[in-house]
C-alpha positions in Angstrom: -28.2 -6.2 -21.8 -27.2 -8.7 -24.5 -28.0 -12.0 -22.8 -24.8 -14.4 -21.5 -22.5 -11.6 -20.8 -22.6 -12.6 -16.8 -21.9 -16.3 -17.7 -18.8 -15.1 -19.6 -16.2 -16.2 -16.6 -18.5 -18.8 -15.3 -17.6 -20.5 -18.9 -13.7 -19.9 -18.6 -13.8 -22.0 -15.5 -15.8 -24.7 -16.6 -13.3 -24.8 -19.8 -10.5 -25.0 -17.7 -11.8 -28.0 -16.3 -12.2 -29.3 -19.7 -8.7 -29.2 -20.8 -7.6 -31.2 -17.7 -9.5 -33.6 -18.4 -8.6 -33.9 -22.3 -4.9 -34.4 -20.5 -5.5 -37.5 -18.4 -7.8 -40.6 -19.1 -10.1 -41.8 -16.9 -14.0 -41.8 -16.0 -15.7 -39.1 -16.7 -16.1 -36.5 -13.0 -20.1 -36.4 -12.1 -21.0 -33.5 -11.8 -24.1 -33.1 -10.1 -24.6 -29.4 -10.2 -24.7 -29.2 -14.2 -27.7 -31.3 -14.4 -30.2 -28.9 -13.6 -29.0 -27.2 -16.9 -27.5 -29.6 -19.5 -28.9 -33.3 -18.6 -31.9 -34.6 -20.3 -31.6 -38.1 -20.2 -32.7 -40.4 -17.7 -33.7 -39.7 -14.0 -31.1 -39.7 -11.2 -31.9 -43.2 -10.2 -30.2 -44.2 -13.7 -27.2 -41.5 -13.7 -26.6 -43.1 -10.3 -26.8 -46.7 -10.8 -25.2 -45.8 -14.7 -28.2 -48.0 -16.3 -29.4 -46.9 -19.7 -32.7 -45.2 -20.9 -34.0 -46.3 -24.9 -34.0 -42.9 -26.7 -38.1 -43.5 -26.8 -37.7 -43.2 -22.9 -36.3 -40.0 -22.6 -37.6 -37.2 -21.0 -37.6 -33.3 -20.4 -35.9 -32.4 -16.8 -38.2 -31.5 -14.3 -36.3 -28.7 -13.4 -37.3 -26.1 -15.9 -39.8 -24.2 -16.4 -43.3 -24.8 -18.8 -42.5 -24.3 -22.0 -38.8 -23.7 -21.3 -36.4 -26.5 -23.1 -32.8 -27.2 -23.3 -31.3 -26.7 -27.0 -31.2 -30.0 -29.1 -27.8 -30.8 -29.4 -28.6 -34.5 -31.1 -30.2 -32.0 -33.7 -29.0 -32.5 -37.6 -29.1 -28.8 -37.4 -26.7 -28.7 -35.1 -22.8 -27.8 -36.3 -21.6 -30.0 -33.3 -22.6 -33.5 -32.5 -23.2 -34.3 -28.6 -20.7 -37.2 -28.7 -18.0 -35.0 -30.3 -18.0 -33.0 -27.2 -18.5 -35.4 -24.4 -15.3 -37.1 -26.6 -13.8 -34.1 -26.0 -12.7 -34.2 -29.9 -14.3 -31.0 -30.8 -12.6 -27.5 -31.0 -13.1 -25.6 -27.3 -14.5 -22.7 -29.8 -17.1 -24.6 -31.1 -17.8 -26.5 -27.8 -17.9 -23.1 -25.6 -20.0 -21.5 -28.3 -22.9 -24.2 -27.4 -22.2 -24.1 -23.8 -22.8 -20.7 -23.7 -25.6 -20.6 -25.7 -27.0 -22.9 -23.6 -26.4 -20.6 -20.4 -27.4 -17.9 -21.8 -31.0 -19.5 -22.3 -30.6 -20.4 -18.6 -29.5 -17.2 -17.5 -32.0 -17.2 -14.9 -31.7 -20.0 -12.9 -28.7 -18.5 -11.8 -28.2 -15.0 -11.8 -30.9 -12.4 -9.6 -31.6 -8.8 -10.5 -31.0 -5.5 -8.1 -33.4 -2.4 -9.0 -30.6 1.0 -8.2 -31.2 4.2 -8.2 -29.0 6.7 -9.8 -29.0 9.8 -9.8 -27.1 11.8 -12.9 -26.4 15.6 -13.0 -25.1 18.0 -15.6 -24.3 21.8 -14.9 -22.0 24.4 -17.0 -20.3 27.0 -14.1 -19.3 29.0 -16.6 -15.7 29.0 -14.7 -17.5 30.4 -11.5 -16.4 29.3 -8.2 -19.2 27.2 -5.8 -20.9 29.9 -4.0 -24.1 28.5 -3.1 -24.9 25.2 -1.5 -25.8 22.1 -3.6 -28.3 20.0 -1.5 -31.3 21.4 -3.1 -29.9 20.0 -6.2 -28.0 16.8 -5.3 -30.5 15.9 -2.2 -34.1 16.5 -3.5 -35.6 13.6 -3.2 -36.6 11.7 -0.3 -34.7 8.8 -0.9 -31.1 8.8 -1.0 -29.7 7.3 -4.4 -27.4 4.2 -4.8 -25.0 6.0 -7.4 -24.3 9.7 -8.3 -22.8 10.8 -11.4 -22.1 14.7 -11.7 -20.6 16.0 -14.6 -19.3 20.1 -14.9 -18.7 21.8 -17.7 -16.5 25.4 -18.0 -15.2 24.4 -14.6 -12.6 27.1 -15.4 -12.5 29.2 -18.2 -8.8 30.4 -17.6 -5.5 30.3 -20.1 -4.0 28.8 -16.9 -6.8 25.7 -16.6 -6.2 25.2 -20.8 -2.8 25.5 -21.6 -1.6 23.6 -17.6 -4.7 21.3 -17.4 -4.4 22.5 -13.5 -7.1 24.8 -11.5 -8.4 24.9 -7.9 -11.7 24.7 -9.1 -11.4 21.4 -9.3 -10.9 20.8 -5.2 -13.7 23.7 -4.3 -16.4 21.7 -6.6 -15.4 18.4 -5.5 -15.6 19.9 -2.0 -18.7 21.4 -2.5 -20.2 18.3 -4.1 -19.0 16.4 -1.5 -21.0 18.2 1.1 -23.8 18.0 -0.6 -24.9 14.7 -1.0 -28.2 12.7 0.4 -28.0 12.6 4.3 -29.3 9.3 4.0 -26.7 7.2 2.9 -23.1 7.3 2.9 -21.1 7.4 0.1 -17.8 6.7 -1.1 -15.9 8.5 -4.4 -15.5 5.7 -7.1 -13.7 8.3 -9.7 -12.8 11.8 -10.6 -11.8 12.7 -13.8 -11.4 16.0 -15.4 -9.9 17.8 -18.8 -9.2 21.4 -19.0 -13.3 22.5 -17.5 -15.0 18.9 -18.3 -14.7 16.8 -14.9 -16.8 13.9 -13.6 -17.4 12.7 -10.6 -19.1 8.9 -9.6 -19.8 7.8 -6.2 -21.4 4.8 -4.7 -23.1 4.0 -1.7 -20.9 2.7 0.9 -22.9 -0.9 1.1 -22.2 -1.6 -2.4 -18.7 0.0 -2.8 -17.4 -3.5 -2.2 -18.6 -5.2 -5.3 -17.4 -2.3 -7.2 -14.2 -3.3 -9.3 -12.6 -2.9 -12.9 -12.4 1.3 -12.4 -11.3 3.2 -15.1 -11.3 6.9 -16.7 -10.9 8.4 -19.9 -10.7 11.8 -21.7 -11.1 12.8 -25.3 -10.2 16.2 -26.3 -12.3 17.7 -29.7 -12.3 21.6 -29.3 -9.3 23.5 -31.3 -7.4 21.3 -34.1 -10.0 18.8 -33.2 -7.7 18.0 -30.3 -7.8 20.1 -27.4 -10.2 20.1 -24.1 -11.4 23.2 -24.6 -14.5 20.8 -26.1 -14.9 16.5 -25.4 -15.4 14.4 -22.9 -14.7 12.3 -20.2 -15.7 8.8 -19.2 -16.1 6.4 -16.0 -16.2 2.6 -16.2 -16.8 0.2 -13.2 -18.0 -3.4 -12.9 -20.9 -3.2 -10.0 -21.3 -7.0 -9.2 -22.0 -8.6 -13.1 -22.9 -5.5 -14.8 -20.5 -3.0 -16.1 -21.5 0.6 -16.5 -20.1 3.5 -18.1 -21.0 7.7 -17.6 -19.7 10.1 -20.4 -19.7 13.9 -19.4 -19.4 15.8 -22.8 -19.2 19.5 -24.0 -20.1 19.5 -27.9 -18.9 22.4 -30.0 -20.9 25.7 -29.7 -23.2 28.3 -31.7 -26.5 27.5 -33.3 -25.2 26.7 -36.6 -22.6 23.7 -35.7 -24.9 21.5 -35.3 -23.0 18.8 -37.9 -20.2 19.9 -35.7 -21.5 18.5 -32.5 -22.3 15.4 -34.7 -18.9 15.0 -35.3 -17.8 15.3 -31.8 -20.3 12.5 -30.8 -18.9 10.5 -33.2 -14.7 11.5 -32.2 -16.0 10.7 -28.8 -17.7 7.2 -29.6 -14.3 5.9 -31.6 -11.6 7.5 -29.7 -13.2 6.8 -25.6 -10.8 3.8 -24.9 -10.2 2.3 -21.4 -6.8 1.3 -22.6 -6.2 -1.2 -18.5 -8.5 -3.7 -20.6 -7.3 -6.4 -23.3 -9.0 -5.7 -25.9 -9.6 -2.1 -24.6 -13.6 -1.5 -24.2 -15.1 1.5 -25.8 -18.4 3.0 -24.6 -20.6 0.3 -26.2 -19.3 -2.5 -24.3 -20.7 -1.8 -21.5 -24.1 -3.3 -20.0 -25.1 0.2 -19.4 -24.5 3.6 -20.9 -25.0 7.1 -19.0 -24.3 10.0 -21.5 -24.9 13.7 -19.8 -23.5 16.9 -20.2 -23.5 20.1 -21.7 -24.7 19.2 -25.4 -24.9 22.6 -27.2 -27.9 21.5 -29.4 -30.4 24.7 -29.7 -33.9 25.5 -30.7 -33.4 26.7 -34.2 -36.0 27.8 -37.0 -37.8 29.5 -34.5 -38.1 33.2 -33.1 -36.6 33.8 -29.8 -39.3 35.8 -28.4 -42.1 32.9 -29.2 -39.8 30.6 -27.9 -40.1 32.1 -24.6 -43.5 32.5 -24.5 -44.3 28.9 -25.3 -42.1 28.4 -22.5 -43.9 30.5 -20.2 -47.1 28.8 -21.3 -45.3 25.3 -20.0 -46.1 24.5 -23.9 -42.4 22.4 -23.8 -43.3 19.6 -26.6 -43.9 22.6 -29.4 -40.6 24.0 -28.1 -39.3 20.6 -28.7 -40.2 19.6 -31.9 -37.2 22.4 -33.2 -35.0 21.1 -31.0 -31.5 20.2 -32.6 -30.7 16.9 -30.9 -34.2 15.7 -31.5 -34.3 16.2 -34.9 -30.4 14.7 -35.2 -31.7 11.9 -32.9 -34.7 11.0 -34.9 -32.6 11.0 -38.1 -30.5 8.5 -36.8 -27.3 11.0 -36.8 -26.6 10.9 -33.0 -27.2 8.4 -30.2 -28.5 5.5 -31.8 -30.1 3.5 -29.3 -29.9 6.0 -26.5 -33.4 6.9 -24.7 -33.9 10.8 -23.3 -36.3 10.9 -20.4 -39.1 13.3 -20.7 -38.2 16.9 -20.6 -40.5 18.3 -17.6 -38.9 21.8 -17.2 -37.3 25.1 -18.3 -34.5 25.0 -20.8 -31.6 25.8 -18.6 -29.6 28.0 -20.8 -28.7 30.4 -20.9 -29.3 33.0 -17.8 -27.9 36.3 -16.4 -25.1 34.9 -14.0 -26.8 34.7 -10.3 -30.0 35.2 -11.6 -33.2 33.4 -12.5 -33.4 35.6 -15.7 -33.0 34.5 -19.1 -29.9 35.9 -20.9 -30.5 40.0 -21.9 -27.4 40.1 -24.0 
């Protein structure tokens, strides 16, 4: 998280402040609060009594930390002398540029961390309807997570779901979904967003569903003409307390050989995803954190299928990985730059016999 971003309003108030006081004359408003942060002259005996300190005399504040120290602003390298701004004849953009540099330094003297867990699933349906229950999936583990994020793919592989945008798949896997979350916890629907068979779905806990706020949803369509559903994304954004978080549910363009294809779509997706409620709108990277699931498409190329599978077998999963498609892309700095995969542990799940544990006999 790029440091100062949770002082961002904090700062509007404080300049708010700042231009009232431009408009009237009179003493300056002690305020005692700032000291801890901005005040490193004098003790409070003297800010009380207003008596001076020699510039020989002055001192660190005992508030902060060893080896922790406020920005010089007396500094010749500094673009904006100290008296300009207690004068108040400095631009704000120049004064709130210091000021928040100055927070940001300080960021922890006011602002706490919360460790959450989330929990983020990706599944292609392959249009089929929900006809086995989901708790083994949704539910494993013993603890219930704070935030769920399921993303479906081929939701509904019908003219009627492409051409209408419109299917009852959508109500029997939300349904399904629904009833199949942690036991543990209760949870509240945040979002629910869906193009053509691409549809996501965030909840939250219900103890922190009151500090979520700033919802939005997105699609981008980049299957035929580079337009429709058929292929794309879609995108949740919330503000949960100070940080603001965003999950993007994609299906990339298929067949082994498109992999510079589903580069592109990455791409059409990172430029196009705009959560238009905002001024400026915020794309995907302005967000504190960044989810990114789905059905990706990249293969295992360059080798044969049948050694494939018995490296599999073998639970020999980092030789299978080194032809993988998205790690190679990733490593060449083609596709999600900055993005971390956790470690693959299991199976490849595609692509099976329908109903079965078998790989594909086609």
């Amino acid at each position: 998280m790029v440091p100062g971003i949770k002082t961002s309003n904090f700062v509007a108030e404080i300049f708010r402040s700042i231009e009232v006081f431009t408009r009237h004359r009179g003493p300056l408003p002690e305020y005692q609060w700032l000291h801890k942060y901005c005040d490193t002259v004098g003790t409070p005996e003297d800010r009380r009594t207003g008596d001076s300190v020699a510039p020989s005399q002055k001192t660190e504040p005992d508030c902060l930390p060893p080896g922790d120290t406020l920005l010089d602003l007396e500094s010749p390298e500094m673009a904006v002398p100290r008296q300009s701004i207690a004068k108040g004849a400095t631009p704000i953009a120049a004064r709130e540029s210091v000021i928040r540099y100055q927070m940001a330094m300080k960021e922890h003297h006011y602002t706490y961390t919360q460790v959450l867990r989330i929990f983020v699933g990706t599944w292609n349906v392959n249009g089929q309807p929900p006809t086995i229950e989901l708790s083994n999936w949704l539910a494993n583990d013993p603890e219930p997570p704070d935030i769920y994020a399921i993303g479906f793919q081929e939701l509904d592989l019908s003219k009627e779901a492409f051409l209408f945008n419109d299917t009852p798949r959508e109500e029997e896997w939300r349904k399904a979904v629904m009833n199949a979350l942690h036991p543990k916890a209760r949870y509240r629907k945040v979002a629910l967003v869906r193009l053509v068979g691409m549809m996501l779905l965030v909840f939250v806990q219900e103890q922190h569903a009151a500090y979520v706020r700033a919802v939005a949803t997105e699609t981008v369509g980049t299957g035929i003409m580079g337009k429709m559903g058929n292929k794309g994304a879609v995108g949740v954004r919330f503000d949960l307390h100070s940080t603001s978080v965003c999950f993007v549910n994609s299906h990339l363009a298929a067949h082994v050989e498109e992999f510079e294809r589903r580069n592109q779509d990455y791409h059409d997706i990172c430029s196009r995803m705009s959560f238009t409620r905002f001024l400026p709108p915020k794309s995907i990277k302005d967000h504190d954190q960044v989810y990114w699931l789905g059905d990706l498409n990249y293969r295992i190329t360059d080798r044969d299928a049948k050694e494939v599978k018995d490296f599999i077998d073998e639970g020999n999963f980092d030789v299978v990985l080194q032809y993988d498609q998205l790690n190679q892309q990733h490593k060449l700095r083609n596709v999600f730059v900055g993005y971390r995969e956790g470690n693959i542990t299991f199976r490849p799940t595609y692509k099976y016999d329908p109903g079965t544990d078998n790989w594909d006999s086609r």
